[in-house]
C-alpha positions in Angstrom: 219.8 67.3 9.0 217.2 64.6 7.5 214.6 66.4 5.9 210.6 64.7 7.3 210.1 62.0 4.8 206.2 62.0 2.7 204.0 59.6 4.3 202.3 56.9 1.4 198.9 55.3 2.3 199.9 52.6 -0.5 203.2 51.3 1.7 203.5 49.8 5.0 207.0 50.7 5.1 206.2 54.1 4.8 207.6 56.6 7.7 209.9 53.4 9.1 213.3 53.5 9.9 215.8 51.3 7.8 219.4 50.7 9.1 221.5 49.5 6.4 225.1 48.8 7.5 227.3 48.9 4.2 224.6 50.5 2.2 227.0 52.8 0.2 227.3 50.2 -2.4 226.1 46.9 -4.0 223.6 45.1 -2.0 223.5 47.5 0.4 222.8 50.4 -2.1 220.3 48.5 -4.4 218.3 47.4 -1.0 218.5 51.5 0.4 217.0 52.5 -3.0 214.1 49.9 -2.8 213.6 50.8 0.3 213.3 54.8 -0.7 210.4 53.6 -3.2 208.7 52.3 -0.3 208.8 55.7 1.7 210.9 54.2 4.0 213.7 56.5 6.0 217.0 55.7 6.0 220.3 55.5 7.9 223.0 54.5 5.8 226.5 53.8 7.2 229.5 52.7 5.6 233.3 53.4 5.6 233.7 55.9 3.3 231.0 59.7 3.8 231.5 61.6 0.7 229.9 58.4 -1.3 227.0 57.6 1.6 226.4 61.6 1.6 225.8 61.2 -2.2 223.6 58.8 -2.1 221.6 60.2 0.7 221.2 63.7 -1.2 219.9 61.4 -4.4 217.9 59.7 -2.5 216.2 62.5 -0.8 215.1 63.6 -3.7 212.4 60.8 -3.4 211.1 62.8 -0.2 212.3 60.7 2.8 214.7 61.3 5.8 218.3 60.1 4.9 220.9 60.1 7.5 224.5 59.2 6.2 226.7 57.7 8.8 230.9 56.7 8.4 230.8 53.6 10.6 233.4 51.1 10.7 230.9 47.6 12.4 234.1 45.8 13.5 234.9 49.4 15.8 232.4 49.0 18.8 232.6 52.4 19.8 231.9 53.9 16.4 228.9 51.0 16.5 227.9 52.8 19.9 228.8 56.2 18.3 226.0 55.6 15.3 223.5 54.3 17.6 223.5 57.4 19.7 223.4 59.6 16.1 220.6 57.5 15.1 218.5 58.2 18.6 219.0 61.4 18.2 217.6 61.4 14.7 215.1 59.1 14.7 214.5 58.0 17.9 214.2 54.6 16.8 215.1 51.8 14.4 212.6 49.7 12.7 214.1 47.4 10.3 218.1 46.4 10.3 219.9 45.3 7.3 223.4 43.8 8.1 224.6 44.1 5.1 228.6 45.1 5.2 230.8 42.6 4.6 234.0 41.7 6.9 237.1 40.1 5.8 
């Protein structure tokens, strides 16, 4: 369960959502940690969980929400599966980062 994240007067992206589709590595990873700096909770998603679930435990340390998602984008009912898991989470999703790549 996502721990409540610590609310920063000095960052408008502070308490928002971030969806970051292939944020286990690369771009996805170096955009979900400068997006933890900012206060901002994430959902990170990805093929492979042990590595998102390691990266959400690091990156809770910085005292935001981190949901870690397995999510194949080119499966629409695992799309349709991880927006239901993010409702229930979050309730919402303020910023999306499309970010896995699709050969």
């Amino acid at each position: 369960m996502p721990r409540r994240s610590k609310k920063s007067a000095t960052s408008p992206l502070s308490g928002k959502v971030a969806l970051i589709t292939g944020g286990g590595r690369g771009i996805g990873l170096a955009i979900a940690r400068a997006l933890a700096k900012q206060h901002c909770d994430l959902v990170l998603t990805g093929r492979h969980l042990p590595s998102l679930e390691k990266i959400g435990r690091e990156l809770s340390r910085q005292g935001i929400r981190v949901l870690a998602k397995a999510c194949d984008v080119r499966d629409p009912a695992a799309v349709k599966a991880l927006g239901a898991s993010v409702r229930r989470e979050f309730r919402r999703v303020d910023i999306l980062i499309n970010n896995a790549g699709i050969g």
